[in-house]
C-alpha positions in Angstrom: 14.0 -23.0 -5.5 12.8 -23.5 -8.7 14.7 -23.1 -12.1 12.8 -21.5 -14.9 14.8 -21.3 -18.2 12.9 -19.3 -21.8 14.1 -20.3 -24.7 13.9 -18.6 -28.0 14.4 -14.6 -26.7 14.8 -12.2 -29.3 18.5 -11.3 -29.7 17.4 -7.5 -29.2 15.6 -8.8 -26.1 18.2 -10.2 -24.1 21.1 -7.0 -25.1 17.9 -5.0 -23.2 18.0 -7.0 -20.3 21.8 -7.6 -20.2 21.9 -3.6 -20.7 20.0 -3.0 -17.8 20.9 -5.3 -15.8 24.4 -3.8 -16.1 23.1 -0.2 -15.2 21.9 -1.6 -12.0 24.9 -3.3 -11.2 23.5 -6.9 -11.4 24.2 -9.9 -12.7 21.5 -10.8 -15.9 20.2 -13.5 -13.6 19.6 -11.8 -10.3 18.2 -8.6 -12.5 15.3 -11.1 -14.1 14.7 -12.7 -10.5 13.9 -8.6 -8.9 12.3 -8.3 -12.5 9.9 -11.3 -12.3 9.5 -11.5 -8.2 8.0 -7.7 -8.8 5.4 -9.0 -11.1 4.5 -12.1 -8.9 4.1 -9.4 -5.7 2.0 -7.1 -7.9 -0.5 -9.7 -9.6 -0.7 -11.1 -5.4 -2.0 -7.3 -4.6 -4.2 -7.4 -7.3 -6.0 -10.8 -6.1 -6.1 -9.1 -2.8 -7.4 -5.7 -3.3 -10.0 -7.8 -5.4 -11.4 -9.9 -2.5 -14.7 -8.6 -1.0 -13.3 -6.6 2.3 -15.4 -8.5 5.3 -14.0 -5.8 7.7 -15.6 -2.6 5.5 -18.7 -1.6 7.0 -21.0 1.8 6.2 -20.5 4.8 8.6 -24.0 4.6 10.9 -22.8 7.7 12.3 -24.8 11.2 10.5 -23.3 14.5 10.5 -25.0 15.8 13.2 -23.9 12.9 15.4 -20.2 14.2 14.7 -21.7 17.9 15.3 -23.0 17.2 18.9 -20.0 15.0 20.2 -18.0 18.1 19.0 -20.3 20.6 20.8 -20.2 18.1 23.9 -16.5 17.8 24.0 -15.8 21.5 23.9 -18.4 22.0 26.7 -16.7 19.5 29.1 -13.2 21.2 28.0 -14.6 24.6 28.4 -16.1 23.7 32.0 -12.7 22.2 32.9 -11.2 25.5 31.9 -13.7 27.4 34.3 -12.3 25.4 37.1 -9.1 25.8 36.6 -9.4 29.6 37.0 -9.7 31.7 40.3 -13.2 33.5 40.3 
């Protein structure tokens, strides 16, 4: 791992952090590491929702496509129905 140290923090700026650090129960250190590994994980989304999607392609499929598979599928179902019962 690496060590990264900041020098010249604001007095009021590290009582914050120590502050919360304390209402979550961690150590100043360990509350800076969650604090700064969140950033790193949310500028990483950003690059990756960014990227042109290779796998996004337009629908080729029109409404009335969906309409007659529909109609189709409730035939067949229907017809299987029909056998099923005694005439």
């Amino acid at each position: 791992m690496v060590a990264i140290q900041i020098r010249d923090v604001p007095e009021a700026v590290a009582e914050a952090l120590k502050s919360r650090a304390l209402r979550e129960g961690l150590s100043v250190q360990k509350y800076l590491l969650d604090l700064i590994t969140a950033q790193a994980a949310i500028e990483h989304n950003r690059a990756v929702l960014s990227r042109e999607p290779v796998w996004v392609r337009p629908a080729q499929v029109t409404a009335q496509d969906i309409a007659d598979i529909v109609a189709s599928e409730r035939s067949t179902r229907l017809d299987r129905i029909m056998d099923t019962v005694e005439p």
